[in-house]
C-alpha positions in Angstrom: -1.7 -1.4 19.3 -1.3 0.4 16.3 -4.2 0.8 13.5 -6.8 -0.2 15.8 -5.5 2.1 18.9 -7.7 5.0 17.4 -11.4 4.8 18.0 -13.6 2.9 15.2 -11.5 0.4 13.7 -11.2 -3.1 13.4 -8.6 -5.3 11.8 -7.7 -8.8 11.0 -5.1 -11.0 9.5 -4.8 -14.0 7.7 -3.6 -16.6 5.1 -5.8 -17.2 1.9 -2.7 -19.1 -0.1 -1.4 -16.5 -1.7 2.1 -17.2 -0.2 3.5 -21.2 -0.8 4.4 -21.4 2.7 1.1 -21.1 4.1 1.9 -18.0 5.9 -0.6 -14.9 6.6 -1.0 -12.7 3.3 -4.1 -10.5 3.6 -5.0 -8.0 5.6 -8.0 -5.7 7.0 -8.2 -2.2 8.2 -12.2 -1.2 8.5 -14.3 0.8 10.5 -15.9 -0.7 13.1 -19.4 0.2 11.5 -18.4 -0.3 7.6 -19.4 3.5 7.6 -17.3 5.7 5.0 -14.9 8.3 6.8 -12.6 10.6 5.1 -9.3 9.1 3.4 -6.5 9.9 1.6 -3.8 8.4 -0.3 -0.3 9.4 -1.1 1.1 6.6 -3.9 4.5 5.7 -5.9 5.2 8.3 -8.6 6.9 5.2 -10.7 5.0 5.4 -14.1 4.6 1.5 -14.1 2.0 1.3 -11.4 0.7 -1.6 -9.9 -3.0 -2.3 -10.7 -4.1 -1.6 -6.9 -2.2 1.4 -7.1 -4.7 2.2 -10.4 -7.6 1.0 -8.3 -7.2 3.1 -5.1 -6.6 6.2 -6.6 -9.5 6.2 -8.8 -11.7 4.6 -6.2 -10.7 8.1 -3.7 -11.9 9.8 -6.6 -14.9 8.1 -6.9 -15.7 8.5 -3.3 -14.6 12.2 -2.9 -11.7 11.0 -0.7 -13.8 8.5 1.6 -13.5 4.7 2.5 -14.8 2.4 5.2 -11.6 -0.4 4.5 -8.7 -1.4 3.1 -7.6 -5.1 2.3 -3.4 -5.3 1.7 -2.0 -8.7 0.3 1.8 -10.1 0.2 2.8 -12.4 -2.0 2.2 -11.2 -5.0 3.0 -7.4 -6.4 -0.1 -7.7 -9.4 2.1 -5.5 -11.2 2.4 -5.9 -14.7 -0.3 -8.3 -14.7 -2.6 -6.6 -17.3 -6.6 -6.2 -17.1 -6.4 -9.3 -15.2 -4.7 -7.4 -12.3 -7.4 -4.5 -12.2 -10.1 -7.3 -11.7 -8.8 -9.2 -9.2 -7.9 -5.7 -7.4 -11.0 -4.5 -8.3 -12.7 -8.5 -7.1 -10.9 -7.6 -4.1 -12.1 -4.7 -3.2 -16.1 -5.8 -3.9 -15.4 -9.2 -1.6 -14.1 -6.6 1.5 -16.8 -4.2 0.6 -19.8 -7.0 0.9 -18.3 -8.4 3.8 -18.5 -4.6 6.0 -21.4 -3.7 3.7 -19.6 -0.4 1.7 -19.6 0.1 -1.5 -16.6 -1.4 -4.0 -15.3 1.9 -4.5 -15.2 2.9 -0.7 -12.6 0.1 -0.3 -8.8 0.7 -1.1 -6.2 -2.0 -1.7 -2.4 -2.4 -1.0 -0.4 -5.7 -2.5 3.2 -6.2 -2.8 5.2 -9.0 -3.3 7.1 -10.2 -6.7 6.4 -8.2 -9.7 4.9 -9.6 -13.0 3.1 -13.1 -11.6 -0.5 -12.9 -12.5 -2.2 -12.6 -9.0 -3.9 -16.1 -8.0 -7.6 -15.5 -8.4 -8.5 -19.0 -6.8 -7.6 -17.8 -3.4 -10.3 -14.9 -3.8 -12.9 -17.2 -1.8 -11.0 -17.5 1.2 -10.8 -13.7 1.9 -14.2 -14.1 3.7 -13.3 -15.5 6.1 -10.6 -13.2 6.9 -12.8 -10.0 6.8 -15.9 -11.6 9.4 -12.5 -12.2 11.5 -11.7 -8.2 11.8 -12.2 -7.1 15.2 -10.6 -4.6 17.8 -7.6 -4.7 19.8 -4.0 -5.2 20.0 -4.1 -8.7 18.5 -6.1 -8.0 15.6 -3.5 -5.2 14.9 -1.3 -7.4 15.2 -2.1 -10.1 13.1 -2.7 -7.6 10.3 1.0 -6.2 10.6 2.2 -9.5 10.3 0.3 -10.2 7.1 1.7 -7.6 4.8 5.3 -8.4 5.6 7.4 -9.8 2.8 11.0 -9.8 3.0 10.7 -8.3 7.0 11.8 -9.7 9.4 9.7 -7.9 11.9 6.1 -6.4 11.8 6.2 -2.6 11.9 4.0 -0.3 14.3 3.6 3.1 15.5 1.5 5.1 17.3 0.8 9.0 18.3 -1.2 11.3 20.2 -2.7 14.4 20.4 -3.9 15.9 23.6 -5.7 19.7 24.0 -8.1 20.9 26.8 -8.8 17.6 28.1 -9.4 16.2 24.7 -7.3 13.5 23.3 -7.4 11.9 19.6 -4.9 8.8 18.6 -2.7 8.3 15.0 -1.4 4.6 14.9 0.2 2.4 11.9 1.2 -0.3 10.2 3.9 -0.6 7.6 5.6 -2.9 6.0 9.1 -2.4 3.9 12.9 -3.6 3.8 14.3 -2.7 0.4 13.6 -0.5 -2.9 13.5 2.4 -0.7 13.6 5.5 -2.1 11.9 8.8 -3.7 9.0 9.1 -3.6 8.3 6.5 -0.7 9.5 2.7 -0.7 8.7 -0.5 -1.4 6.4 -0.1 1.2 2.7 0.1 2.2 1.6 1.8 5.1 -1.8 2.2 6.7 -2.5 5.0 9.3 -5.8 5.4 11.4 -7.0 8.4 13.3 -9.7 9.7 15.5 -9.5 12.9 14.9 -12.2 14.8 12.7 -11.2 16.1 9.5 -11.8 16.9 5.9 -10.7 14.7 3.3 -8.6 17.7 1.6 -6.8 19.2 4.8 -6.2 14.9 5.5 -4.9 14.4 2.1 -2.6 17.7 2.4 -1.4 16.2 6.3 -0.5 13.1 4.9 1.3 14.5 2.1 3.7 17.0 4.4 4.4 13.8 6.8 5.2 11.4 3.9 7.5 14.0 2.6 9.3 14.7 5.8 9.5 10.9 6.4 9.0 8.2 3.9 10.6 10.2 1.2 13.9 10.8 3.5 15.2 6.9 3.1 16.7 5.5 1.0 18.0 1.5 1.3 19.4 0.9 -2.9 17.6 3.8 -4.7 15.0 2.1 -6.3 11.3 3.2 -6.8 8.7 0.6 -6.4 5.6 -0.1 -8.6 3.1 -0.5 -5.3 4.3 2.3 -2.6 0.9 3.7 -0.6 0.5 5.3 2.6 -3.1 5.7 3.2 -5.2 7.5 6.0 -8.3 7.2 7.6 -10.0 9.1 10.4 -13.3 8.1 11.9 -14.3 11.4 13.7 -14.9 10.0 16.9 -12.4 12.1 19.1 -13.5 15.3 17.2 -11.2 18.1 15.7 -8.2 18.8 16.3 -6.1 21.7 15.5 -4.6 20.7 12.2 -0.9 21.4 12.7 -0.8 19.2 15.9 -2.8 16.3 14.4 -0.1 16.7 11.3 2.6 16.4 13.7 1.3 13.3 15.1 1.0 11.8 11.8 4.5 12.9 11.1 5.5 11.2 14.1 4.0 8.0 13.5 5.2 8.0 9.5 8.8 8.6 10.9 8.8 5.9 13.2 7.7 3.6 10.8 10.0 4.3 8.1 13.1 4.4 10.7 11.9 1.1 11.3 11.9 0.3 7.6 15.5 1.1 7.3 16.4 -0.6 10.1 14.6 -3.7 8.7 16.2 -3.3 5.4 18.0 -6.6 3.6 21.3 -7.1 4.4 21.5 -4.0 6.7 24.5 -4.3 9.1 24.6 -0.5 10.0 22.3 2.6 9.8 23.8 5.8 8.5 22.0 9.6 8.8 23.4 11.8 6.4 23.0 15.5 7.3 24.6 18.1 5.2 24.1 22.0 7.0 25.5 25.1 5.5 23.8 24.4 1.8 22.1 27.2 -0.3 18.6 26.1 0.3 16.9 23.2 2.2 16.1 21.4 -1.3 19.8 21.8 -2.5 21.0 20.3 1.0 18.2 17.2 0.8 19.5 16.7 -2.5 23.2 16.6 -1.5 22.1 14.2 1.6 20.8 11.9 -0.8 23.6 12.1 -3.5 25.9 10.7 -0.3 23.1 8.5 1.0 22.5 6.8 -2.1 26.6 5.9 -3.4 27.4 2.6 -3.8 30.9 3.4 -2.7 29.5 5.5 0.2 27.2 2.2 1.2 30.3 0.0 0.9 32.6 2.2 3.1 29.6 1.7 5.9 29.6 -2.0 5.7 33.4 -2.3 5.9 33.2 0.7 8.9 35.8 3.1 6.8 35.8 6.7 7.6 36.9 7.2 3.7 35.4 11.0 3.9 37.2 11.5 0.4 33.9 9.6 -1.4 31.5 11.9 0.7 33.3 15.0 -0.4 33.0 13.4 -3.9 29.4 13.1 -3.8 29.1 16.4 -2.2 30.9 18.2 -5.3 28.6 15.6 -8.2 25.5 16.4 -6.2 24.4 19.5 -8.6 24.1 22.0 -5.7 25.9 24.8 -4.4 29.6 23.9 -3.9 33.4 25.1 -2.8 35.4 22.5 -2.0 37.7 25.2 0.7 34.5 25.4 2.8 33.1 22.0 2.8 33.8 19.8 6.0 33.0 16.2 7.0 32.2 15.1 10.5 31.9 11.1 11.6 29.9 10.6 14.8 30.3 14.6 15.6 34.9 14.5 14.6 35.8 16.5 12.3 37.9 14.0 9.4 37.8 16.8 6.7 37.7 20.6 7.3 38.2 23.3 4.5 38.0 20.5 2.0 41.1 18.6 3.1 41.9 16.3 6.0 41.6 17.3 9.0 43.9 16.1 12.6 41.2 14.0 14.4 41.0 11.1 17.1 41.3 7.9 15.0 40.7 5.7 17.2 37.4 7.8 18.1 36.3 7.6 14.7 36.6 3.9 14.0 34.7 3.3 17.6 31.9 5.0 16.3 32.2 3.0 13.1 31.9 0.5 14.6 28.6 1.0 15.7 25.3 -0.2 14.4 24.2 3.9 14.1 26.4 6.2 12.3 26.1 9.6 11.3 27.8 11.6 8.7 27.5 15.7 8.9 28.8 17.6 6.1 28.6 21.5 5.9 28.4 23.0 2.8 29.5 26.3 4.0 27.5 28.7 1.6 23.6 29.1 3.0 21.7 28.0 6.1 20.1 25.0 3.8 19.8 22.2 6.0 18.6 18.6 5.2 18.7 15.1 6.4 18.5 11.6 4.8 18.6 8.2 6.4 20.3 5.0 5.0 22.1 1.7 5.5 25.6 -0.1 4.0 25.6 -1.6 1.1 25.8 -5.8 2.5 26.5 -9.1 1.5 23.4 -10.3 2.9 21.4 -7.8 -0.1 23.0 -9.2 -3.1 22.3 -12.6 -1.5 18.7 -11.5 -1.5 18.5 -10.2 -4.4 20.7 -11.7 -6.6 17.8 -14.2 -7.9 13.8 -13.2 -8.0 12.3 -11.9 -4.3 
């Protein structure tokens, strides 16, 4: 189970015809008594936001950072649809909230899909039937995973706990994602639950540190999506928790779902780490994991499983940080290839088995602080361009 594993939620999935093939395309996260509990959202920072991007955040404002439900659709993106897009977000919202009996403004919404189609307001009476369908359980978790995929080809899930003194509270999620992502988050939405009781400002400020530490370390093509959310809900029902150990849970369970991301993403043949130690500070070493994690020539090494360390050094010196190129060293799968900023005697044959591989890792020391920072990423593959090379 994932976002019904944690006490007072229910959850449903189903198909209202927003996708042509008939397959399930809206979703429902709710408590299990349509009661408003403490929420909080952490959204794309791309200036052309989606219109249920527009809707959730003022709708947690509204509600001083409360909701009883979300309701995600895939399909369609309603981006750059206008003020037709805020109304059927906002229509949306007011169908979920009659059908719990909340208010319009203590629902949020998540929709992704293609970007620019005006969002299909005739399927808006079939969502009904998909709210009355919400119930507990691993399969109604389920079916609501499977209804905000897109271009996945697997449902995404995690879950968490917390246990202290004989008390135990539960974190689970959903995500969905496979390509755009990047800073800040993906094109991705992600739901989380908890039973824990808290406040909707130390939530929002939880949620905020895991996304960073998670979500916002991938990257699949370096693109920024118009619809990226991670929202959180916690009914109360376990009571408190101490708040760094409920953060780490929802750490762990944002993690796992964007490792899954990443390993989901479009024409992915390999997943790469990129760790760079020895830089100035932790934000100049994060910044010199991504400049590596994000190269096109980098990605294309991957995919053809070439230990070319001379593009990582490259990126390493064009990254803006800290750099001497006579302390800067490159390791593949933990063998040194490059050490004092030339190459470096190593096992070849090592190097191109762990190449090989569907995991690789690259470590580069810096040599000039105790920064350290981590990024995660795939190859650059055939199988993406033929994904994207028309509209998806």
């Amino acid at each position: 189970m994932s976002v019904t594993a944690a006490r007072g939620f229910v959850a449903a999935g189903g198909a209202v015809g927003i996708k042509a093939d008939g397959s399930s395309d809206v979703a429902i996260v709710a408590t299990a008594d349509g009661r408003a509990v403490p929420a909080a959202g952490v959204f794309t920072e791309n200036r052309a936001s989606a219109a249920p991007v527009r809707v959730s955040r003022e709708h947690l404002g509204k509600s001083a950072g409360r909701a009883a439900a979300v309701v995600c659709t895939s399909g369609n993106a309603n981006a750059a649809t206008g003020p037709a897009g805020i109304r059927a977000a906002e229509e949306l919202c007011a169908l979920v909230a009659s059908g719990v009996r909340a208010a319009p403004h203590e629902v949020l919404v998540c929709q992704t899909g293609l970007i620019g189609i005006p969002f299909p307001f005739e399927v808006l009476g079939k969502v009904g039937a998909v709210v009355r369908a919400r119930a507990p359980g691993e399969d109604a978790a389920r079916a609501a995973a499977e209804a905000i995929m897109t271009t996945d080809t697997v449902r995404k899930e995690a879950l968490a706990h917390v246990e202290l003194d004989g008390s135990r509270c539960t974190v689970g999620g959903m995500a969905k994602g496979a390509a755009m992502l990047a800073p800040h988050m993906a094109t991705m939405l992600a739901v989380l639950t908890t039973d824990a009781e808290v406040a909707p400002p130390t939530l929002h400020a939880l949620l905020r540190d895991a996304v960073d530490a998670s979500f916002n370390r991938v990257t699949v093509d370096g693109c920024t999506s118009t619809n990226d959310t991670v929202l959180l809900l916690a009914s109360g029902e376990a009571g408190p928790m101490p708040a760094d150990r409920l953060g780490a849970a929802v750490a762990e369970v944002c993690r796992s779902l964007a490792a899954q991301m990443v390993a989901d993403a479009e024409g992915a043949t390999k997943v790469a780490r990129v760790v760079v130690t020895g830089a100035a500070s932790d934000a100049e070493a994060h910044a010199a994991a991504r400049k590596v994690a994000t190269s096109l020539l980098v990605k294309c090494s991957l995919n053809g499983a070439d230990p070319y360390w001379g593009r990582v050094v490259s990126e390493l010196g064009a990254a803006g940080v800290a750099f001497e190129l006579d302390r800067t060293s490159v390791s593949y799968g933990g063998i040194v290839v490059c050490e004092h900023g030339v190459a470096a005697l190593h096992d070849t044959e090592a190097v191109a088995s762990h190449m090989a591989g569907r995991a690789v890792e690259i470590s580069c020391s810096l040599g000039i602080g105790s920064g350290e920072g981590a990024v995660l990423a795939t190859d650059l593959g055939h199988g993406y361009i033929d994904e994207n090379r028309t509209t998806s």
